[in-house]
Residue frames relative to the residue before (quaternion, step in Angstrom):
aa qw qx qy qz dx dy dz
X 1.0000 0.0000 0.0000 0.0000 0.00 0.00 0.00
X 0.5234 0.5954 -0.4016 0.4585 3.62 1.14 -0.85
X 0.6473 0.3361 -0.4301 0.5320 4.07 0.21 -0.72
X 0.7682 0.3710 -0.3902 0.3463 4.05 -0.20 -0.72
X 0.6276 0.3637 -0.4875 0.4861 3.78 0.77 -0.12
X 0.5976 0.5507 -0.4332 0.3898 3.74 0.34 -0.71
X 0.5893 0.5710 -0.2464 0.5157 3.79 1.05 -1.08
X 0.7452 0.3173 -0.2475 0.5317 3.58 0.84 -1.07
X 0.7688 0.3309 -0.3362 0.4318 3.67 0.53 0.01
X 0.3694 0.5082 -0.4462 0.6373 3.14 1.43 1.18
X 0.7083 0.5103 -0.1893 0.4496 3.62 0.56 -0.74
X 0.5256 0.7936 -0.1661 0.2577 3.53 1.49 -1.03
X 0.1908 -0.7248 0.6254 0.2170 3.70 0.65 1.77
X 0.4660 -0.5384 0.6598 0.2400 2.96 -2.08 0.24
X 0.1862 -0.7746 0.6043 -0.0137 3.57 -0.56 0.72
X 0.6910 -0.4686 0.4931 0.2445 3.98 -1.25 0.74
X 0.6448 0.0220 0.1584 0.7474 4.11 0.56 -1.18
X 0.2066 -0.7292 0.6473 0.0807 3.37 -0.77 1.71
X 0.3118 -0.6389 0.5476 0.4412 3.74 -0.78 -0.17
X 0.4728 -0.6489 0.5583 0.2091 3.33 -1.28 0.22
X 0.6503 -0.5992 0.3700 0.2851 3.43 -1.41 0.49
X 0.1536 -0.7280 0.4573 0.4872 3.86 -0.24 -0.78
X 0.6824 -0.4971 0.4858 0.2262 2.36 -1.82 -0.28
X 0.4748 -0.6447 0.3114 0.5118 3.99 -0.45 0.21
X 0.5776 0.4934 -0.4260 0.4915 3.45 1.03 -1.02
X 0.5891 0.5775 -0.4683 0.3165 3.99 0.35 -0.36
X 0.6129 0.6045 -0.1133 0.4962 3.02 1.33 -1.65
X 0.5806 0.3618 -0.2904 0.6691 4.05 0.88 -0.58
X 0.6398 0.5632 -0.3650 0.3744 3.75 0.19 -0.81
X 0.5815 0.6480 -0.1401 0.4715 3.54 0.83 -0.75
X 0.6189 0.7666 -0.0084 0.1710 2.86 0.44 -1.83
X 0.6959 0.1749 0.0418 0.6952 2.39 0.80 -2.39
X 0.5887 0.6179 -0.3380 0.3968 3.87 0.65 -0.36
X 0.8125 0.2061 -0.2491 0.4851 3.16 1.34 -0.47
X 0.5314 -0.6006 0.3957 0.4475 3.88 1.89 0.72
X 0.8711 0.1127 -0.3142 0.3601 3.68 -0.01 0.24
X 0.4931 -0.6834 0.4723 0.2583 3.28 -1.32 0.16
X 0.3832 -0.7038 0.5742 0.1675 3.88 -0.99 1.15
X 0.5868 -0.6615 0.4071 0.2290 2.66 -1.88 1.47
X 0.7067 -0.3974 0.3375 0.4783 3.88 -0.96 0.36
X 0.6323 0.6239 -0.2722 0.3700 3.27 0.84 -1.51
X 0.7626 0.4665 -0.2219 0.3894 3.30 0.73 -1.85
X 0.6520 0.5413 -0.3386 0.4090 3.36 1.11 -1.04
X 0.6709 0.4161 -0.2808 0.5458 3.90 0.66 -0.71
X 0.6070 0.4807 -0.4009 0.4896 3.88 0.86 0.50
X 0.6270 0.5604 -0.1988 0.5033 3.15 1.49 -0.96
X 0.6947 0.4154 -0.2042 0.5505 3.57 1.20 -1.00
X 0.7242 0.4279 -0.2623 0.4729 3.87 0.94 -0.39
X 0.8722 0.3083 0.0138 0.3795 3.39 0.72 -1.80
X 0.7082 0.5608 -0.2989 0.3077 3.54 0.67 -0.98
X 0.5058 0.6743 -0.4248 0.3302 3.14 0.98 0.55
X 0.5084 0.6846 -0.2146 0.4762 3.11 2.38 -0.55
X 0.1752 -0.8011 0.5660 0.0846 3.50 -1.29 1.14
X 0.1178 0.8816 -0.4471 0.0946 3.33 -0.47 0.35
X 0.5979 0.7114 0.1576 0.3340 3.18 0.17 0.49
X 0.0969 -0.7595 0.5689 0.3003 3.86 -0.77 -0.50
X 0.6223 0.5380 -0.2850 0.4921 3.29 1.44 -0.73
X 0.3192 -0.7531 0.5718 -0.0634 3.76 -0.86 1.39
X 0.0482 -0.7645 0.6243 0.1532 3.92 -0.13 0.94
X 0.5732 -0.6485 0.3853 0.3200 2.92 -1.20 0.42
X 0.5679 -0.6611 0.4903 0.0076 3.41 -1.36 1.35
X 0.4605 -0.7489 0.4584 0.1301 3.58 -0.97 1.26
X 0.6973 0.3231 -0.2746 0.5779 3.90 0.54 -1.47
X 0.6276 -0.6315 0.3971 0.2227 2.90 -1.55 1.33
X 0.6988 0.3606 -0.3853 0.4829 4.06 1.29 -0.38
X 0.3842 0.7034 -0.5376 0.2618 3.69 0.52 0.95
X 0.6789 -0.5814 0.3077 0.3261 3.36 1.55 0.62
X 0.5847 -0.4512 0.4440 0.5073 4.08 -0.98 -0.58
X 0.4814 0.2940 -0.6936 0.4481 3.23 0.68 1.61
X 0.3990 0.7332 -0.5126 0.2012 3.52 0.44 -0.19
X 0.4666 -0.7727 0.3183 0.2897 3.90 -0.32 1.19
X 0.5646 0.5484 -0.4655 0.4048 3.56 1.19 -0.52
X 0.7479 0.3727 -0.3280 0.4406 3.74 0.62 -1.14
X 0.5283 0.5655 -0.4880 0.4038 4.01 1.14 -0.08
X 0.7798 0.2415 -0.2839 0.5030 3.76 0.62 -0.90
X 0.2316 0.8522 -0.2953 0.3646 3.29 0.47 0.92
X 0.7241 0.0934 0.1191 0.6729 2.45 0.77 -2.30
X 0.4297 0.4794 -0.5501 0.5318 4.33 1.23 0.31
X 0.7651 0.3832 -0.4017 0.3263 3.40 0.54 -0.56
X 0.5901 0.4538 -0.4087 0.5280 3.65 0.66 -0.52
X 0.7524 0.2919 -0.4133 0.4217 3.66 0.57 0.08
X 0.7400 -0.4526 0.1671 0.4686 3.59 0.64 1.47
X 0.8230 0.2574 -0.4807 0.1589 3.83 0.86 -0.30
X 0.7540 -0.5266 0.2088 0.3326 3.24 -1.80 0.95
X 0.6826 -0.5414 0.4713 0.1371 3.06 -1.80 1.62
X 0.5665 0.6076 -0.3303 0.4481 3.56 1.50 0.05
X 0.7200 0.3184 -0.1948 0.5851 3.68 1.10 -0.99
X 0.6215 -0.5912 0.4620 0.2251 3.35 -1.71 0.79
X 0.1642 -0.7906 0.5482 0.2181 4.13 -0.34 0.46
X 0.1710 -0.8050 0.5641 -0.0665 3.31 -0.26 1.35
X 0.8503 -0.0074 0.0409 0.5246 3.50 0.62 0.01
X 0.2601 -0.7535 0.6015 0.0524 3.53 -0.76 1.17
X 0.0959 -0.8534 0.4761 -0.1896 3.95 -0.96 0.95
X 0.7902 -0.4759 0.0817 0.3773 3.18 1.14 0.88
X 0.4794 -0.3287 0.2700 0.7676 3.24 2.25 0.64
X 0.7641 0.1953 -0.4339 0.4356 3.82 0.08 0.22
X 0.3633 -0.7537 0.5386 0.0998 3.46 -1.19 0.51
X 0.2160 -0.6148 0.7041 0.2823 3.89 -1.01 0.46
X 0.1659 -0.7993 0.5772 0.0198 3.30 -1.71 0.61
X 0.4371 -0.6906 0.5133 0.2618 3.73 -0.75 0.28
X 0.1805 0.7724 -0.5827 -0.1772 3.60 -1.20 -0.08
X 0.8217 -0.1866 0.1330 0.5218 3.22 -1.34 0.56
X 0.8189 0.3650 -0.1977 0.3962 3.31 -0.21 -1.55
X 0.4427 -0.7534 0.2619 0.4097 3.59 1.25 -0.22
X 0.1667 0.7728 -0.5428 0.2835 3.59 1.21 0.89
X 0.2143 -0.5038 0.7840 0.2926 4.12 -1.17 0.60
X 0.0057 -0.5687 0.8177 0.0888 3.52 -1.69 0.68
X 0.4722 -0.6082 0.6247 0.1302 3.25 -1.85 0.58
X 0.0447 -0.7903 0.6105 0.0255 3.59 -0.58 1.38
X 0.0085 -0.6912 0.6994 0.1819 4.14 -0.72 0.31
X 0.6850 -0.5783 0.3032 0.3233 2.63 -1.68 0.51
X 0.5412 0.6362 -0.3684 0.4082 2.88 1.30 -0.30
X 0.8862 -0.1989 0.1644 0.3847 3.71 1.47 0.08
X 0.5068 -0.3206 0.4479 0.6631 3.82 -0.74 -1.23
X 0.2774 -0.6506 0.7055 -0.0459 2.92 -1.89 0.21
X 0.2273 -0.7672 0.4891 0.3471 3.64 -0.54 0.60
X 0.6002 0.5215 -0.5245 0.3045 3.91 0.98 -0.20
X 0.0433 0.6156 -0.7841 0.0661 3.13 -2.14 0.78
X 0.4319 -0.4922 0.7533 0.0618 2.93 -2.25 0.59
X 0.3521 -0.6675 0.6216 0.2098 3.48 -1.14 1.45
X 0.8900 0.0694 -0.1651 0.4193 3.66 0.23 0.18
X 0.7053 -0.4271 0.3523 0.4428 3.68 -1.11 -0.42
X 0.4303 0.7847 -0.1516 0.4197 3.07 1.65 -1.12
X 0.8175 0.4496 -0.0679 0.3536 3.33 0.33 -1.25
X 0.6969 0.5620 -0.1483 0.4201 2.50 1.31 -1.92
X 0.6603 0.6310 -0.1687 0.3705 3.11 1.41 -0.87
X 0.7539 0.4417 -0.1431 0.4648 3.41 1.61 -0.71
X 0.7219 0.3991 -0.2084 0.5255 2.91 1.94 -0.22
X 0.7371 0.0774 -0.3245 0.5877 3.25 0.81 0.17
X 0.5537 0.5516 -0.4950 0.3796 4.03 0.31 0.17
X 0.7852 0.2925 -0.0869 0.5389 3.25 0.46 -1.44
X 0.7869 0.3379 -0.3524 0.3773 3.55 0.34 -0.99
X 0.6757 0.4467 -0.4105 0.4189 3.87 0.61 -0.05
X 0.6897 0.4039 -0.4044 0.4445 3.44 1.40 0.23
């Protein structure tokens, strides 16, 4: 993870109203507010990187004034669109959504459903569609 945040805060557009990092107690705060528990991976992206813009694509965002990236109102609305209340929504995408599981795979949900694509890690997911499509 140490090469893909260091890459992304090299990469970091500058933006009018940066977003800000959290905090851990944010990062627990969530958590339980949202029933599930984040992978290691996600949490040490969240605490280093996600303050980083790049891009059109917009991961989803921890402090509650980061707007309609803010994760509580993303898994929300992945969930009212069917995807399970089990995986983590880590990124919204035009009605489709990237997700986390346990084991820390990103899985690709459309709206149209599941999907067989995925990313063994957070890592990846991150160089291949975050960074490499920008």
């Amino acid at each position: 993870m140490k090469r893909v945040i260091e890459k992304l805060r090299e990469l970091n557009e500058p933006v009018p109203k940066p977003l800000r990092l959290p905090s851990e107690d944010e990062i627990q705060n969530i958590q339980i507010e949202l029933s599930l528990k984040f992978h290691p991976d996600y949490i040490r992206y969240l605490l280093e990187a996600s303050d980083v813009v790049l891009g059109a694509l917009e991961p989803a965002t921890i402090p509650i004034d980061s707007g309609h990236t803010f994760i509580g109102d993303v898994a929300s609305n992945a969930w009212k669109m069917g995807v399970p209340n089990t995986l983590v929504p880590i990124a919204e995408d035009n009605g489709d959504y990237y997700c986390m599981n346990e084991a820390g795979e990103v899985l690709f949900w459309s709206h149209n459903g599941s999907t067989d694509e995925k990313w063994p890690n957070l890592e990846t997911w991150i160089l291949e569609i975050w960074i490499n499509e920008n």
